[in-house]
N, C-alpha and C positions, 0 to 999 in steps of 0.2 A: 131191307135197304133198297133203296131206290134207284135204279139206272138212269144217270144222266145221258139218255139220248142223241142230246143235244153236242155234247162231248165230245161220246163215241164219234157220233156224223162229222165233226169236224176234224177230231183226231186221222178218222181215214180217207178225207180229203185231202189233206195235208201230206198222208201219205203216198195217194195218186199224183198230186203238184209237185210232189218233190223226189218221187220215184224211190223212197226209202221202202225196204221190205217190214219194219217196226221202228213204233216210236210210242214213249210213253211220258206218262203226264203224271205229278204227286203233286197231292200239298200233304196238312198235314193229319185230314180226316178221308184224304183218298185218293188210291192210285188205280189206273187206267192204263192200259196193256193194249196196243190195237195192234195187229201182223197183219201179214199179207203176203201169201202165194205166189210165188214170182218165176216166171216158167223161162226155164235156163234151155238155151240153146248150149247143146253138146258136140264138141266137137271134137274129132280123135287129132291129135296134132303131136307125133312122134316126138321126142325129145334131143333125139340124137343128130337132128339133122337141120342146124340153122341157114337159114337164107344166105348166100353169097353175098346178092346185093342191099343184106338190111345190115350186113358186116361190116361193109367198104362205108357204107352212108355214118353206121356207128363211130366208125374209125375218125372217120373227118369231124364227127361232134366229139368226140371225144379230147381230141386236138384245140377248140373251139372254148370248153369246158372253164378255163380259166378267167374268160370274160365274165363268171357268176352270171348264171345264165338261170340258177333256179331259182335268183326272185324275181323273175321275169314274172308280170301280171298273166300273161298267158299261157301260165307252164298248168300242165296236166299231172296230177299226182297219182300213184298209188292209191286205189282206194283200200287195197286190201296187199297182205301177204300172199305169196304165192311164185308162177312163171309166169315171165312175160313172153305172148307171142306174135310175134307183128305180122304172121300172115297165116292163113286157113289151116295151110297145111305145108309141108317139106319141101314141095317143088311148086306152091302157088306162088303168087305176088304178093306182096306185102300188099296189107289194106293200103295204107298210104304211104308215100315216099314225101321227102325234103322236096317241098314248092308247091306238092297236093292244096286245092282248094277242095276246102271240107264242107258239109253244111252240118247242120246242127241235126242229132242226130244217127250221122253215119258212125260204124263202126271206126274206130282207131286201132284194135287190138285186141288181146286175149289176153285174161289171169286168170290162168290155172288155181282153183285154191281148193285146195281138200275135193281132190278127184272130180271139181266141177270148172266146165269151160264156163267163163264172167267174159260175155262180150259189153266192152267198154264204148261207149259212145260217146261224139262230138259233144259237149255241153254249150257249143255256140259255132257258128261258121268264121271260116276264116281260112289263115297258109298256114302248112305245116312246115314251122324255119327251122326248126331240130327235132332230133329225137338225141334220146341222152343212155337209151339201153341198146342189146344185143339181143336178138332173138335168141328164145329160152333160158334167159337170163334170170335168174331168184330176184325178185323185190320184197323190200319192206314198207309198208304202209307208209304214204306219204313222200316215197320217193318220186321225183321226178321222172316223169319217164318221157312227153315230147311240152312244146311249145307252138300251141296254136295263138297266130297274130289275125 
């Protein structure tokens, strides 16, 4: 059987452009499997001890909430199960706070998921108008957690 080269190559461009760790391709005389190594920054971020100021800021989205604010075009989901942590560590600053201009790129946060730190980056620049969690708060995939405009 013959390696579609040509495949592969595009298969794992696709996965460098779109920053997926795997993605695969079938029909119905072949499937194709491409992964890729993806180097996790670790971070120890105690559980017990949430931000003050990512609380008070929750509080007031939280209030906020009822304007249906998650089909807002620039809301940020959950990409995965796990904790959310909106800042390095227990006594740091939150990556970003409510009015932050973001660039594309920068950190937003942390999901904890199966004993590994998932730092979540900007997928475009813009303000941060809400956040919709609570430091180390459990998400389900596809929850909303802020709103970059």
């Amino acid at each position: 059987m013959k390696i579609d080269s040509e495949a592969v190559k595009s298969l794992a461009e696709l996965l460098r452009e779109t920053d997926l760790t795997e993605i695969e391709y079938q029909t119905e005389s072949l499937r194709i499997k491409v992964s890729r190594a993806v180097q996790q920054t670790v971070v120890s971020v105690p559980t017990q001890a949430p931000l003050t100021v990512a609380q008070e800021q929750t509080t007031t989205i939280a209030e906020n909430k009822s304007d249906n604010l998650e089909n807002h075009p620039g809301v940020i989901e959950a990409q995965m199960v796990g904790t959310v942590y909106l800042s390095p560590g227990p006594e740091a600053s939150p990556f970003v706070s409510i009015g932050d201009t973001v660039s594309q790129g920068q950190t937003l946060f942390i999901i904890e998921a199966m004993k590994v730190m998932n730092m979540i980056k900007a997928p475009r620049s813009g303000i941060v108008k809400h956040i919709f969690v609570k430091d180390s708060q459990p998400i389900e995939y596809g929850d909303p957690i802020m709103i970059i405009d």
